[in-house]
C-alpha positions in Angstrom: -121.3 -121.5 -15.3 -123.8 -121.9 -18.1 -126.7 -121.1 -15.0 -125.2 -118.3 -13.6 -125.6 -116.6 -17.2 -128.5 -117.7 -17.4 -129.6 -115.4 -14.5 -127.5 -112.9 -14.8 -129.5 -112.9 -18.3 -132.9 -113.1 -17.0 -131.5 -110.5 -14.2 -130.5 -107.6 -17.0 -134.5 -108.5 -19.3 -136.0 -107.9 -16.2 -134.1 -104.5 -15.1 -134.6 -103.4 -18.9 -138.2 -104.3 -18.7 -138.3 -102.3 -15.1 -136.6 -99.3 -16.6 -139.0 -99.1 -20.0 -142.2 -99.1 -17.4 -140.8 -96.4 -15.2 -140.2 -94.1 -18.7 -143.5 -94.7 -19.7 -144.6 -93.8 -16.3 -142.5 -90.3 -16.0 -143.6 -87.1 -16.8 -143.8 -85.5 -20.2 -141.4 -82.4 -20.4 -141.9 -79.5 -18.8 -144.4 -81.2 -15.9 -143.2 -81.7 -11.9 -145.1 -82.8 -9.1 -146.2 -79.3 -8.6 -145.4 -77.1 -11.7 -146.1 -77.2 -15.4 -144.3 -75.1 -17.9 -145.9 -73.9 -21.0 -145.3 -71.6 -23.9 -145.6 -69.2 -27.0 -144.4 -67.0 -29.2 -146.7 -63.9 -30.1 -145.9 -60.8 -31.3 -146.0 -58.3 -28.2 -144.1 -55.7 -30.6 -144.8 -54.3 -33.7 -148.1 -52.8 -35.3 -149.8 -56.7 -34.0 -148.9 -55.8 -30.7 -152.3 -54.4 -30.6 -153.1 -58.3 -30.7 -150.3 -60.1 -28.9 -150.1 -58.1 -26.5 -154.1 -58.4 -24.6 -154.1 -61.8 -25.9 -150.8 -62.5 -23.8 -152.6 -60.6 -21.0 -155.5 -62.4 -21.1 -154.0 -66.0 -21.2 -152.2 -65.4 -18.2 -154.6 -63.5 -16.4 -156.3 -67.2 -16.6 -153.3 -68.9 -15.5 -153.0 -66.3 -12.4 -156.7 -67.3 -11.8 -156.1 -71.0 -11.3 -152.6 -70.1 -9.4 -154.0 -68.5 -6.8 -156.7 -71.3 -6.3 -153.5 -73.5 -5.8 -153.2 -74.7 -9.8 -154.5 -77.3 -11.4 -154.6 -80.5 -9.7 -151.9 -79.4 -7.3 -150.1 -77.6 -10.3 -149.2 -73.8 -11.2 -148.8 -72.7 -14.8 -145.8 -70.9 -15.8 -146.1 -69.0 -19.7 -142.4 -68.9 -21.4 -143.3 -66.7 -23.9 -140.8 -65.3 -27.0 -141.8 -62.4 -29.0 -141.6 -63.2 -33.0 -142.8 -59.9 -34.2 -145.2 -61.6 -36.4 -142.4 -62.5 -38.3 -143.0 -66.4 -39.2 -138.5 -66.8 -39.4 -138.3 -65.8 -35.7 -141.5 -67.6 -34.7 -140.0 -71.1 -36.2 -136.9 -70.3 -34.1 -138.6 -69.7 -30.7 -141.1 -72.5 -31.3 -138.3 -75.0 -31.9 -136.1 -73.4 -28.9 -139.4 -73.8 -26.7 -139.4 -77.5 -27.9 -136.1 -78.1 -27.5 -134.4 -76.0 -25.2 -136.8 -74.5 -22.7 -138.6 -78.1 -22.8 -142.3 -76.6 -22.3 -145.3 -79.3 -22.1 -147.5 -77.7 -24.3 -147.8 -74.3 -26.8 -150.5 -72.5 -25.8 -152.0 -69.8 -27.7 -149.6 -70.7 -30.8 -150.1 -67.0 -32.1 -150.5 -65.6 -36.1 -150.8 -66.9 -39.2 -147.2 -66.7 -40.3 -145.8 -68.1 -37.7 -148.5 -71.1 -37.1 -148.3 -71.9 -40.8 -144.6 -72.1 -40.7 -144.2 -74.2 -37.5 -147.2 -77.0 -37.7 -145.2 -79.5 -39.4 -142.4 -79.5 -36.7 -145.6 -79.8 -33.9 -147.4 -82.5 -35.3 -143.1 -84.4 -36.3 -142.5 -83.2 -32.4 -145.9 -85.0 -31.0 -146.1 -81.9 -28.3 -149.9 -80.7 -27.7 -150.6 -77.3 -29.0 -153.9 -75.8 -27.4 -155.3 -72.6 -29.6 -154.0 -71.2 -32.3 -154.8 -67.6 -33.1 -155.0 -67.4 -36.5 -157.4 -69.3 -38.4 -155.3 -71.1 -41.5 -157.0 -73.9 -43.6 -154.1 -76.4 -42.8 -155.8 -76.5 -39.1 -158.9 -78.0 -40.2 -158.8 -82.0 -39.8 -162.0 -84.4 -40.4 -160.7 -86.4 -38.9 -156.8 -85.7 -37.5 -154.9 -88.9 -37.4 -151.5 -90.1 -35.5 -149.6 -86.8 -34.5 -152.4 -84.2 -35.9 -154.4 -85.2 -33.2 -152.0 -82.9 -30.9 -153.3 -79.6 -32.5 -156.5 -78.2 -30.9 -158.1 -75.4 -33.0 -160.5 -73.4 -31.1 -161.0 -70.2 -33.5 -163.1 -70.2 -36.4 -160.7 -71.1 -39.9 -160.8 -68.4 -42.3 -162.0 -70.7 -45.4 -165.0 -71.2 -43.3 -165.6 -67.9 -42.0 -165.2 -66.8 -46.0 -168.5 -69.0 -46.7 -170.1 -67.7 -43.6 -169.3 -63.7 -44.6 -170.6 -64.7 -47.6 -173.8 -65.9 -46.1 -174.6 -63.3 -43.9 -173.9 -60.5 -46.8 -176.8 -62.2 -48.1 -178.8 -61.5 -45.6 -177.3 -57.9 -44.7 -178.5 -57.0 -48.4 -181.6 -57.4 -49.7 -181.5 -58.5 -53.7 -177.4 -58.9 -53.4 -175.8 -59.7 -56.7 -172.4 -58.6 -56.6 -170.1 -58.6 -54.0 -166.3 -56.7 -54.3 -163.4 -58.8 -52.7 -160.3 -56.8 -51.2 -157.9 -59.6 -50.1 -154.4 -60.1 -48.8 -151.9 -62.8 -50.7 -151.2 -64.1 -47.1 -152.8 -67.6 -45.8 -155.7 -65.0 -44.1 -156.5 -63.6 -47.0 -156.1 -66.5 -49.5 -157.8 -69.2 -47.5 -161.2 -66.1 -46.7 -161.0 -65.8 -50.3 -161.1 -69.4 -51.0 -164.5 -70.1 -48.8 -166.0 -66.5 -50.3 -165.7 -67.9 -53.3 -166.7 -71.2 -52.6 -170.2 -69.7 -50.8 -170.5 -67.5 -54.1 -170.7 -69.9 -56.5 -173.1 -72.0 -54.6 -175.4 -68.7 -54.5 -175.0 -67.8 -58.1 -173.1 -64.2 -56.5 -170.5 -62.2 -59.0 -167.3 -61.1 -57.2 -165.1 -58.2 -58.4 -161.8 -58.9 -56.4 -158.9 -56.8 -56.0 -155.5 -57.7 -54.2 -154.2 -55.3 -51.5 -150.7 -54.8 -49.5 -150.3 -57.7 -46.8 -149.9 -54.1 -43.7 -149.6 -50.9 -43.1 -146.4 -48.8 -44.5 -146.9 -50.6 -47.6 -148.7 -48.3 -50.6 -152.0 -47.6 -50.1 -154.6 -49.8 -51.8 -155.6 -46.4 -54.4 -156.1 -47.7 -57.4 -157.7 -50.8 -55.8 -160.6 -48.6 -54.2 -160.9 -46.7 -57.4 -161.7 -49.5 -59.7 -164.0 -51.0 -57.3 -166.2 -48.3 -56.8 -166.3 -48.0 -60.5 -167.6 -51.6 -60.4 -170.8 -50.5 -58.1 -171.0 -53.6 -56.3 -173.3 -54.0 -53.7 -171.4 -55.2 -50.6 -167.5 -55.4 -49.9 -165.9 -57.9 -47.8 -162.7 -57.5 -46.5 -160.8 -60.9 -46.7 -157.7 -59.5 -44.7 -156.2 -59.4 -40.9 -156.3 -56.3 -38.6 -153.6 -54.2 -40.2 -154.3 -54.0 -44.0 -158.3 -53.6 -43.1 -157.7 -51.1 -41.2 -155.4 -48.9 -44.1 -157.8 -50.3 -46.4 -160.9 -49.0 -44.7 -159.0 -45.7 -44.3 -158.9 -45.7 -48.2 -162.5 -46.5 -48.5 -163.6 -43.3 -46.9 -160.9 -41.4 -48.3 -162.7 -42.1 -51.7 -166.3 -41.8 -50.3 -167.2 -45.1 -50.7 -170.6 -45.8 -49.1 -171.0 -50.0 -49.3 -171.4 -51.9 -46.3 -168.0 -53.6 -45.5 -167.8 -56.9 -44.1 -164.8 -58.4 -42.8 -163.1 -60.8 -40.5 -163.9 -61.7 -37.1 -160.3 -61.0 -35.9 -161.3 -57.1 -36.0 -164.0 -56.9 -34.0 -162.8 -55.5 -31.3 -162.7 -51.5 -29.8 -159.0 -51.1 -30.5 -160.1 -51.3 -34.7 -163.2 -49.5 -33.7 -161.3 -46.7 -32.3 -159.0 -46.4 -35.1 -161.6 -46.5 -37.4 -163.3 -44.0 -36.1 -161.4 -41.1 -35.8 -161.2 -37.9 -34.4 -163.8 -37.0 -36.6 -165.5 -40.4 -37.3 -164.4 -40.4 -40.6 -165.1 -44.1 -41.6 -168.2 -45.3 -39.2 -170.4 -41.8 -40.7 -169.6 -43.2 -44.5 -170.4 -46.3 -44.6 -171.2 -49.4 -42.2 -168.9 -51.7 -40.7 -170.0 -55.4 -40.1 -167.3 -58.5 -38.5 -167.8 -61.9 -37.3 -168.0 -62.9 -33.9 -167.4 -66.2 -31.7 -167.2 -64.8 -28.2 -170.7 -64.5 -26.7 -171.2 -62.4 -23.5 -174.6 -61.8 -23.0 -177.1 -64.4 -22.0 -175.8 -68.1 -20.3 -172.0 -66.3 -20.6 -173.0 -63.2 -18.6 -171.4 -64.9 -15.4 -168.5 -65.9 -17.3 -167.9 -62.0 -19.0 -167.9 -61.1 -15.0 -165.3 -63.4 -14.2 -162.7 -62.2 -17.3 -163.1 -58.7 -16.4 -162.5 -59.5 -12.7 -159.2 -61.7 -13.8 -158.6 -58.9 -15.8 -158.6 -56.9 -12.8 -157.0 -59.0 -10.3 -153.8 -59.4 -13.2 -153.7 -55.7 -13.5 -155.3 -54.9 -16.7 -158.6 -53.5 -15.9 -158.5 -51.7 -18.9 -158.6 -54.7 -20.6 -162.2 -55.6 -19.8 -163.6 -54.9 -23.3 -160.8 -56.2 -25.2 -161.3 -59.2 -27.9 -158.0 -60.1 -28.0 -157.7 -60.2 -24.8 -160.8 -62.2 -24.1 -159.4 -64.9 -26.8 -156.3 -65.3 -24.8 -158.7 -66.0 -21.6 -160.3 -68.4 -23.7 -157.5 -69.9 -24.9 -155.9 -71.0 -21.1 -159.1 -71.9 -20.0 -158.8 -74.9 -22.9 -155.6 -75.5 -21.6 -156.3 -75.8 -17.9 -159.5 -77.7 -18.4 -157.8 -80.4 -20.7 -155.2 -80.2 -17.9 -157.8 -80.9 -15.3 -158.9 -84.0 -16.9 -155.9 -85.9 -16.5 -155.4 -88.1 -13.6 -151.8 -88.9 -12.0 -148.6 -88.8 -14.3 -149.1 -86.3 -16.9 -148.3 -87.4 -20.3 -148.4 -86.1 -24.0 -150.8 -88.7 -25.0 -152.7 -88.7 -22.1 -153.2 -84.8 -22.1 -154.0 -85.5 -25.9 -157.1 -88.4 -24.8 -158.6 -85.9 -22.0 -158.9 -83.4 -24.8 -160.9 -85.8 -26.9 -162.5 -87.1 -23.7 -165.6 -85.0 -23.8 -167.1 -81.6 -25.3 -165.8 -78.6 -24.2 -168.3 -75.7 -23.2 -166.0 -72.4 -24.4 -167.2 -70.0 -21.3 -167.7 -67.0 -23.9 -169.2 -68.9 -26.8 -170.2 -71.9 -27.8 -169.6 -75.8 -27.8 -166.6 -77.8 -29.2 -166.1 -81.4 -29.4 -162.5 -82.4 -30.9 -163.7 -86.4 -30.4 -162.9 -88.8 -32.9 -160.0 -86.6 -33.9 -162.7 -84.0 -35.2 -160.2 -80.5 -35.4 -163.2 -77.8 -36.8 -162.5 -75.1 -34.7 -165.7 -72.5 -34.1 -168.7 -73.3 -36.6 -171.1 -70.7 -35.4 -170.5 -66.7 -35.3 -172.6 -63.9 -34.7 -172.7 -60.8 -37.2 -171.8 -57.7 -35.3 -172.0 -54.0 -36.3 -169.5 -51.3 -35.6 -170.7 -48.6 -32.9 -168.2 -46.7 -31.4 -171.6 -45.8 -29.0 -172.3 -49.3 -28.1 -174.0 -49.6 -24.6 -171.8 -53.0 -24.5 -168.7 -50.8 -24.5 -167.2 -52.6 -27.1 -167.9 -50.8 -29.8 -169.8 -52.8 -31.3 -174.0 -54.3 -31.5 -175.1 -57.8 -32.3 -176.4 -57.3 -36.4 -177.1 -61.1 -36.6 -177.5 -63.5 -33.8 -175.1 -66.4 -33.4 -175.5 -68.8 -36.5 -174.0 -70.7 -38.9 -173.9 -70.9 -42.5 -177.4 -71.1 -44.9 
C-alpha cells in the first residue's frame, strides 16, 4: 500500500512538473502558429483625428507590407484598434478591454498624452510589451527601466527633453537672445516642455516671460495672453503645447501682428498644421516665422526608406498620405514592432519579445539610432530644426533650418 502511494505520488510531481514546462513553453496572448494580434486606442475622431487617423494609416500600411511578404516569421499582424477620442477615461477603458478581453500581444502605437499617462501603470502591473508611444510624457523616460518598465519602448522624443533642445536651438536661431516668451498648456505636453525650457534657461542665464493658454480649440482664445506678451518684447516665442492649442494660438499671434519667430513642438511639423496655418491668404507664415523639431529624416541614407513609406502608402490606399508626419510615425512605429518581432526565435513570449528588444540597436528607417539595452528607455535624442514653407520643394511644407543635432 504504503509503495503504491508512493508512486502514485511521484506520478502526480512529475505530471505537475510536465504541465508547468508546457505553460512556460505556450504562447503569450494573442500569438498562434501563424497570426499575432495586436492593438491601440487612438483618436481617429475628433479635432486629433488629424493625428490618429494617418498615424493609424501608416502603422498598418507597415503591417500590410510584411502581410503580403507572408508575415513575420510565418506570422500576419492583425491591429484591433478602439477609438478614445483623446479622451484619457475612454482610452483606460479600451486599453484594459484590449488587455483583458480582446487578449492582444502587444499595444502598439499606445497613442496621446492623456491616454498614455493614464494607462502606464496598468502596462507596466499587466507586464504586456507596449511598442511606441505617441506622445512624449516625462513618465516614459527610464535610465535605467527595471522589472515590468522594461516592457515600454519609447521611440519619440519626451517633451522635457525636447524643451531643453527648443531651448537650445532658439539660441542659435537668434543672435544675442535674452528673453524668450513661454505659451504653454497645463496638460503633461505642455508642463513637462515647460519643465526642460526652463531647465535649458537657467543653465544659459535666458529670462522667460510665460503665459498659460487653453489645453484646444473651442476653448477662449489665448487674447489677453498674446497681448501681454508682446508688451514684454521678448525676442523668441516658443510654443510648449500639442497640435490643437498651437494652432489657435498661432492664429492669435497674427491676429495681433506679432512678428517673433515661434518655435514649437516637433508633433506639428507636418503639412496638415502648415496648411492651416497658412491660410487662404497666408495670414500667419507672411508675419512671422514658424520653426518645429524634427526626428524623421528622409533625405540622405533614408532616401530608400522615404521610397518605400510612400509606396506602402500606396499599396494601402493612401497615396495621399505620402507627405504626412503622422503618418510616417505610425510607419515607424510597426516597423519597431515587426523588427522586435523578427528577433524572436520559436515560441513567442512576453519576456522573450521584451529580451529581442534589448537585444541590439535599432536603426529607425527615417531617423536615427536607438538602443533600449540595459533597460535604457530615452526615446529620440537628436532632432533637426525645421522651418515652415508651405513652398517647400520637399512637399512637406517645410525646409531643414538646423541639421539633425542634439542639445549644446
Amino acid at each position: 500500500m504504503k509503495k503504491l502511494l508512493l508512486i502514485v505520488v511521484l506520478l502526480s510531481v512529475l505530471a505537475f512538473a510536465g504541465c508547468k514546462a508546457k505553460v512556460e513553453d505556450e504562447y503569450a496572448q494573442g500569438v498562434t502558429d501563424t497570426t499575432v494580434l495586436v492593438g491601440n486606442t487612438a483618436a481617429t475622431s475628433g479635432y486629433f483625428a488629424m493625428v490618429g487617423g494617418p498615424f493609424n494609416d501608416g502603422l498598418e500600411a507597415y503591417f500590410k507590407h510584411y502581410n503580403d511578404l507572408g508575415g513575420v516569421n510565418g506570422r500576419t499582424i492583425t491591429l484591433k484598434h478602439y477609438d478614445d477620442g483623446f479622451s484619457g477615461t475612454e482610452g483606460y477603458a479600451y486599453t484594459e478591454q484590449l488587455i483583458e478581453d480582446d487578449k492582444v500581444f502587444a499595444l502598439v502605437g499606445h497613442f496621446g498624452t492623456p491616454t498614455v499617462g493614464g494607462t502606464l501603470e496598468l502596462i507596466r502591473e499587466k507586464g504586456i510589451p507596449m511598442v511606441y508611444a505617441a506622445t512624449g510624457i516625462a513618465d516614459l523616460f527610464r535610465e535605467p527601466a527595471v522589472g515590468n518598465e522594461r516592457v515600454v519602448f519609447p521611440v519619440q522624443p519626451i517633451y522635457q527633453t525636447e524643451g531643453r533642445w527648443m531651448v537650445a536651438k532658439a539660441k542659435e536661431l537668434v543672435t544675442g537672445l535674452k528673453k524668450i516668451g513661454v505659451f504653454y498648456t497645463d496638460d503633461e505636453a505642455g508642463q513637462n516642455l515647460l519643465k526642460g525650457v526652463e531647465d535649458r534657461a537657467t543653465a544659459l542665464g535666458i529670462t522667460l516671460v510665460k503665459q498659460q493658454t487653453a489645453l484646444s480649440s473651442g476653448a477662449i482664445t489665448p487674447a489677453a495672453q498674446v497681448t501681454s506678451m508682446k508688451d514684454a518684447n521678448v525676442d523668441l516665442i516658443i510654443a510648449a503645447m500639442n497640435q490643437a492649442p498651437f494652432l489657435q494660438l498661432a492664429a492669435e499671434l497674427a491676429k495681433q501682428n506679432s512678428t517673433k519667430p515661434v518655435v514649437t513642438s516637433y508633433v506639428s511639423s507636418n503639412i496638415s498644421v502648415t496648411t492651416a496655418l497658412k491660410g487662404p491668404e497666408g495670414s500667419v507664415g507672411n508675419k512671422f516665422d514658424v520653426y518645429a523639431g524634427a526626428w524623421v529624416d528622409i533625405a540622405g541614407d533614408n532616401a530608400a526608406n522615404f521610397e518605400q513609406f510612400m509606396a506602402d502608402m500606396a499599396a494601402f490606399g493612401k497615396p495621399e498620405l505620402a507627405a504626412n508626419a503622422f503618418a510616417m510615425a505610425g510607419w515607424i512605429a510597426g516597423y519597431f514592432f515587426v523588427e522586435g518581432l523578427s528577433r524572436v526565435k520559436g515560441v513567442v513570449t512576453w519576456d522573450k519579445f521584451v529580451t529581442a528588444m534589448e537585444s541590439k540597436p535599432f536603426e529607425n528607417p527615417l531617423g536615427g539610432t536607438i538602443d533600449f539595452a540595459k533597460g535604457n528607455r530615452y526615446g529620440t535624442t537628436e532632432m533637426a530644426m525645421l522651418k515652415m514653407n508651405p513652398a517647400s520643394e520637399s512637399g512637406l511644407g517645410w525646409d531643414v533650418a538646423i541639421g539633425l543635432s542634439g542639445i549644446k
